[in-house]
C-alpha positions as a Python dict, from the first residue, in 0.01 Angstrom:
ca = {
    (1, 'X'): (0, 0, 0),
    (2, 'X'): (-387, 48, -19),
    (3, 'X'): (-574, -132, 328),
    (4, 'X'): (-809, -290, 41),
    (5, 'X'): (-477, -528, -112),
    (6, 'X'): (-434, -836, 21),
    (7, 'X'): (-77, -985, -75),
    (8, 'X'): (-45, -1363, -69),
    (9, 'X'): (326, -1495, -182),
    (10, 'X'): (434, -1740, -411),
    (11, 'X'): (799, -1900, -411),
    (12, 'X'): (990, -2084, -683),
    (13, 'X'): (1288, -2261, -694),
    (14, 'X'): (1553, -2251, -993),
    (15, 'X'): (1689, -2632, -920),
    (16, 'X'): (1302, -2761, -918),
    (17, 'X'): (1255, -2846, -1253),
    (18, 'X'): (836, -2803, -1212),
    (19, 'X'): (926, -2496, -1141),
    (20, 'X'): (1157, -2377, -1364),
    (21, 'X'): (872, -2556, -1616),
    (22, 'X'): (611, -2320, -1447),
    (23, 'X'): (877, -1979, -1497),
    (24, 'X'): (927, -2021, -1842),
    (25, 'X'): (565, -2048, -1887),
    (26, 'X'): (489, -1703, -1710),
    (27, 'X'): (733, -1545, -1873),
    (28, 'X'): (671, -1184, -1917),
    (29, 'X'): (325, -1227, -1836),
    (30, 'X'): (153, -1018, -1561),
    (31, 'X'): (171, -1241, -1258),
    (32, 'X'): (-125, -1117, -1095),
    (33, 'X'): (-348, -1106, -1398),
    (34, 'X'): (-300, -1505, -1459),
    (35, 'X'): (-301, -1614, -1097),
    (36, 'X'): (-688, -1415, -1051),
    (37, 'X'): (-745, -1607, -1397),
    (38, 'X'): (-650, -1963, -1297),
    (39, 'X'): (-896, -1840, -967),
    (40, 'X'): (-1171, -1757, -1151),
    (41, 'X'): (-1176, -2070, -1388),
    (42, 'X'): (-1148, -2302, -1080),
    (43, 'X'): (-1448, -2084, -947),
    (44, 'X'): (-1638, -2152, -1248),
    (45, 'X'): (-1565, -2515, -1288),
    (46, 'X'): (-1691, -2578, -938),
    (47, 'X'): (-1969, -2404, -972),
    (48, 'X'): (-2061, -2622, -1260),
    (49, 'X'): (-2002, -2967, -1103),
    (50, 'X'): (-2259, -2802, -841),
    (51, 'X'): (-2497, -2758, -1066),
    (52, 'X'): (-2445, -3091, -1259),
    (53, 'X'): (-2427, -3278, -927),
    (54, 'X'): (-2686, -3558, -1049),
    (55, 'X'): (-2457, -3693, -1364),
    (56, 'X'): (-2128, -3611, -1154),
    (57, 'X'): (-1964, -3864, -922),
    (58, 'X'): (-1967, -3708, -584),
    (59, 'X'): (-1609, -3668, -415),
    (60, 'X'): (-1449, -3826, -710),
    (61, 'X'): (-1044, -3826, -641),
    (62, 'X'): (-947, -3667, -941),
    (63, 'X'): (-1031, -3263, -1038),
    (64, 'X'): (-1215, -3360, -1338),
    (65, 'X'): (-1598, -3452, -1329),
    (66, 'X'): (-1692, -3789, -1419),
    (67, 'X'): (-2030, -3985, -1535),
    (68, 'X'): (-2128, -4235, -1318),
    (69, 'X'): (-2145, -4569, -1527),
    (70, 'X'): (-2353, -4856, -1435),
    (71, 'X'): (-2296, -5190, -1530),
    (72, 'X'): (-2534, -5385, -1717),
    (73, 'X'): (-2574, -5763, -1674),
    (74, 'X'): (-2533, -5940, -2000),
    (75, 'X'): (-2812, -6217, -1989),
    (76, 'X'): (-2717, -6584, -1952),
    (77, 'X'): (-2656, -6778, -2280),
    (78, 'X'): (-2551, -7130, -2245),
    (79, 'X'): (-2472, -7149, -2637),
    (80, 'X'): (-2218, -6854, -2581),
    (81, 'X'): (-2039, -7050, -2326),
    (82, 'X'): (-1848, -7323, -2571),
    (83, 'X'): (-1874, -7722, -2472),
    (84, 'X'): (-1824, -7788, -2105),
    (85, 'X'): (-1606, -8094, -2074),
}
């Protein structure tokens, strides 16, 4: 093997149904090729959530960007409010 490779493993396990999910789904596919794929989309997404960082919520929990929201007060209306008794 070339000193320029670097090998990183992966394991799966045939009685983990994720990953018998995540088998069938590679199929005959080259390994390597989608793994540096998958990479390279996660590189790309980040980078744009950098870029966007003024509409994006910063540290949200989940991997997908969000808008922040603000709330609006709705302004006071005594005849919306029904009889008081």
């Amino acid at each position: 093997m070339s000193k320029n490779k670097w090998v990183r493993s992966i394991s799966f396990n045939h009685t983990n149904p994720d990953d018998v999910r995540r088998l069938d789904f590679i199929g005959k596919k080259s390994f390597s090729r989608l793994i540096k794929k998958l990479i390279d989309e996660e590189i790309k997404r980040k980078s744009s959530i950098t870029i966007n960082s003024q509409s994006i919520v910063p540290n949200s929990s989940i991997g997908t960007p969000q808008q922040k929201q603000q709330v609006v007060p709705q302004p006071y209306n005594p005849m919306l409010r029904g009889k008081l008794t």
